[in-house]
C-alpha positions in Angstrom: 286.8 82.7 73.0 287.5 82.9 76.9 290.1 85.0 76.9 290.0 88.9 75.5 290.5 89.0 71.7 290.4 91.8 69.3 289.8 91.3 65.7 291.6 93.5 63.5 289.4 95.6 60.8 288.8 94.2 57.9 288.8 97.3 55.7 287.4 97.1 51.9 287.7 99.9 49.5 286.6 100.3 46.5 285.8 96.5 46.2 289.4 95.5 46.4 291.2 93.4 48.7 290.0 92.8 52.2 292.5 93.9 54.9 292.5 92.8 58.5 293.3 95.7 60.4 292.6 96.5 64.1 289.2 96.0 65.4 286.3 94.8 63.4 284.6 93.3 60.0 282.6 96.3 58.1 280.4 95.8 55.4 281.4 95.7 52.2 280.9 97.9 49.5 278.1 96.8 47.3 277.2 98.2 43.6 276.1 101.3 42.8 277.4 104.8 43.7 275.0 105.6 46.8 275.7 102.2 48.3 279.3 102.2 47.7 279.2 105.8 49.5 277.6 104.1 52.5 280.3 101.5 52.6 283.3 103.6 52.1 281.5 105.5 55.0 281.0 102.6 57.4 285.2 102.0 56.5 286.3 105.1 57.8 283.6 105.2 60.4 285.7 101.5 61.7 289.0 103.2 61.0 289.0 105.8 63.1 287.2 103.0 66.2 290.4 101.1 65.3 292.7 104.7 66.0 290.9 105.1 69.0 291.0 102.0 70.3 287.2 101.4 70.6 285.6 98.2 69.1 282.5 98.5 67.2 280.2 96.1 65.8 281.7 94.4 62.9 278.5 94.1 60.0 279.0 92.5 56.7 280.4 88.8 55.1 283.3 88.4 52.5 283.4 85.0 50.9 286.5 83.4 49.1 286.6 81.0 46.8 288.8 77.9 47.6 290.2 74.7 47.2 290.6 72.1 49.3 293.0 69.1 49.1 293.7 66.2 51.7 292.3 63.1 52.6 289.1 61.5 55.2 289.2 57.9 56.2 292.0 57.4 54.0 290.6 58.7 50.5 292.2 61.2 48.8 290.3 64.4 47.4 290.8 67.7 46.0 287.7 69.8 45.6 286.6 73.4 45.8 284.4 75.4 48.1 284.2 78.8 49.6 285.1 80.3 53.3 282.8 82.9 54.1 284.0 85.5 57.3 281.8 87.4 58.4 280.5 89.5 61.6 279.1 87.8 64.8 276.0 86.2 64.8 274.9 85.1 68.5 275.6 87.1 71.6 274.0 84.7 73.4 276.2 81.3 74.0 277.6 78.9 76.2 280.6 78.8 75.2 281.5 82.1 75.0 280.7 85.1 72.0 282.6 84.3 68.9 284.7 87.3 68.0 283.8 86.4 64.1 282.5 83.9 62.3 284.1 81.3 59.5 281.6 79.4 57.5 283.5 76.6 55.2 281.5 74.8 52.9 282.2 72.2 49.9 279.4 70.2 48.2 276.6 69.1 50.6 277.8 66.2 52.1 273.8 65.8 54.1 272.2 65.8 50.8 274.8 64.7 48.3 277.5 62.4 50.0 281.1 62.6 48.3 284.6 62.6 49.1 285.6 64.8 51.1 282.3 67.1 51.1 282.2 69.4 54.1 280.3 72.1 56.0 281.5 73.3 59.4 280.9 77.1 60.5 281.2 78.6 63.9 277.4 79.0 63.9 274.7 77.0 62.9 273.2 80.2 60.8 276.4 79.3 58.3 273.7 76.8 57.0 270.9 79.4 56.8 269.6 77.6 59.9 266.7 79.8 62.2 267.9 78.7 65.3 271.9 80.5 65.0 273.1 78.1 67.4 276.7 79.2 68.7 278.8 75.7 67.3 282.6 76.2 68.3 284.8 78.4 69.8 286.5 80.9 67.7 290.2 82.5 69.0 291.7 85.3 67.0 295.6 85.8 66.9 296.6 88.4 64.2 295.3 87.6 60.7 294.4 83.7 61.8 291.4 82.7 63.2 290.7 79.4 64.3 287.5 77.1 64.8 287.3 74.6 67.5 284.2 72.4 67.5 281.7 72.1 71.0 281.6 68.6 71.3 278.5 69.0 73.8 275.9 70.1 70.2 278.1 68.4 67.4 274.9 65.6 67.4 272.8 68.7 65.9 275.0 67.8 62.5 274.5 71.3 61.4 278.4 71.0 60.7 279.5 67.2 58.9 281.1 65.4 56.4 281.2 62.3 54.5 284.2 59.8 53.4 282.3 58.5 50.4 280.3 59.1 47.4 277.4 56.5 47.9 274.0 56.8 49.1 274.5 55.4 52.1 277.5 56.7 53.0 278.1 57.6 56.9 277.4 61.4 57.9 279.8 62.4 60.5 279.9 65.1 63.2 283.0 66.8 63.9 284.0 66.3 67.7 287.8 66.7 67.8 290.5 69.1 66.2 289.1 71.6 63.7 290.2 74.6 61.7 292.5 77.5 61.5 292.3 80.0 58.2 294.7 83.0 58.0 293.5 85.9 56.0 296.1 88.3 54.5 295.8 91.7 53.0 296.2 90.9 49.1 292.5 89.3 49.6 293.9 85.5 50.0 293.1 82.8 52.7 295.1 79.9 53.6 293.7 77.4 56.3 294.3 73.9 57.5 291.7 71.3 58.9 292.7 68.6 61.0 289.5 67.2 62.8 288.0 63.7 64.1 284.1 63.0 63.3 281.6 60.7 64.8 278.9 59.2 62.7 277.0 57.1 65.1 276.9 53.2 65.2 278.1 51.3 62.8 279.7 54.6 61.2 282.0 55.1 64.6 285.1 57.9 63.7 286.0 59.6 60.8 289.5 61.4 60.5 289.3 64.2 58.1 292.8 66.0 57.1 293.3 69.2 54.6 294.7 72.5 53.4 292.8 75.2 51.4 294.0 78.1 49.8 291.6 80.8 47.8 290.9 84.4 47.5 287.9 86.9 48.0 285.3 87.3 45.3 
């Protein structure tokens, strides 16, 4: 997030695939005629920003729908979830403004502790949280985005994971690694996690390892 990065457009039409293009993430078109109108607007509006080189102010989310497979303190899994992308959410960070936003969640690993279930997002917000606290920092290169915790509010546990199914299983925050995803234009993401967690005494670290794959909708 330190250095310059443009996002390319991610240009929906018609409710087809999402493309990354050149500068930002535009809303998506939403049912019914007038609000498809305003969509297909708000697409050619970021289009010709993109032609002329200006960035605007990406608006909207697109979620996919995807599965995850690899292992966390040794135990296999394979188990679905979704990646949502969507426009920045806090201007207003220490560690620099994320140029999007990746939200990847699978299960509720707080609430209901299982193999493998995850949520880590860019911003606290990803978990409907009030506060939007800025989480990691976010780099761009082309179509792939990656997602890099901040060790320095990782205790927050808005973003964790657990290794177990039980009741009392160990909630850990991610402190090390994280996540890339690379969005293509035929509406797919692929993305690997490689990240190292801390769950507090007598929990101590946590090594979860995956790929996903998915597409929009």
């Amino acid at each position: 997030m330190r250095a310059r990065i443009v996002l390319s457009t991610l240009a929906l039409s018609s409710l087809a695939a999402a493309t990354l293009a050149v500068t930002a993430l535009p809303a998506p078109a939403q049912a019914g005629t007038a609000q498809a109108g305003t969509a297909q607007a708000q697409t050619q509006a970021s289009t010709v920003q993109a032609r002329t080189g200006q960035a605007s102010t990406a608006r909207g989310a697109i979620t996919y729908s995807v599965t995850l497979s690899g292992t966390v303190s040794g135990r296999n899994f394979q188990r679905s979830g979704t990646v949502v992308l969507r426009d920045t959410v806090t201007r207003v960070t220490n560690n620099g403004v994320n140029p999007v936003e990746v939200c990847l969640k699978s299960g509720f690993p707080a609430g209901t502790p299982d193999v493998g279930a995850i949520w880590y997002g860019s911003n606290s917000a990803c978990v409907r949280s009030a506060a939007s606290l800025d989480m990691a920092y976010v780099t761009v290169n082309g179509n792939t985005v990656s997602v890099v915790p901040d060790r320095r509010i990782a205790a927050t546990f808005a973003n964790n994971f657990t290794a177990t199914g039980s009741i009392t299983s160990c909630i850990y925050h991610p402190t090390e690694g994280g996540a890339t995803y690379t969005f293509r234009d035929n509406g797919t993401v692929s993305g690997r996690i490689s990240m190292r967690g801390f769950g507090g005494y007598p929990c101590g670290n946590s090594t979860y390892t995956a790929t996903l794959s998915g597409r929009r909708g």
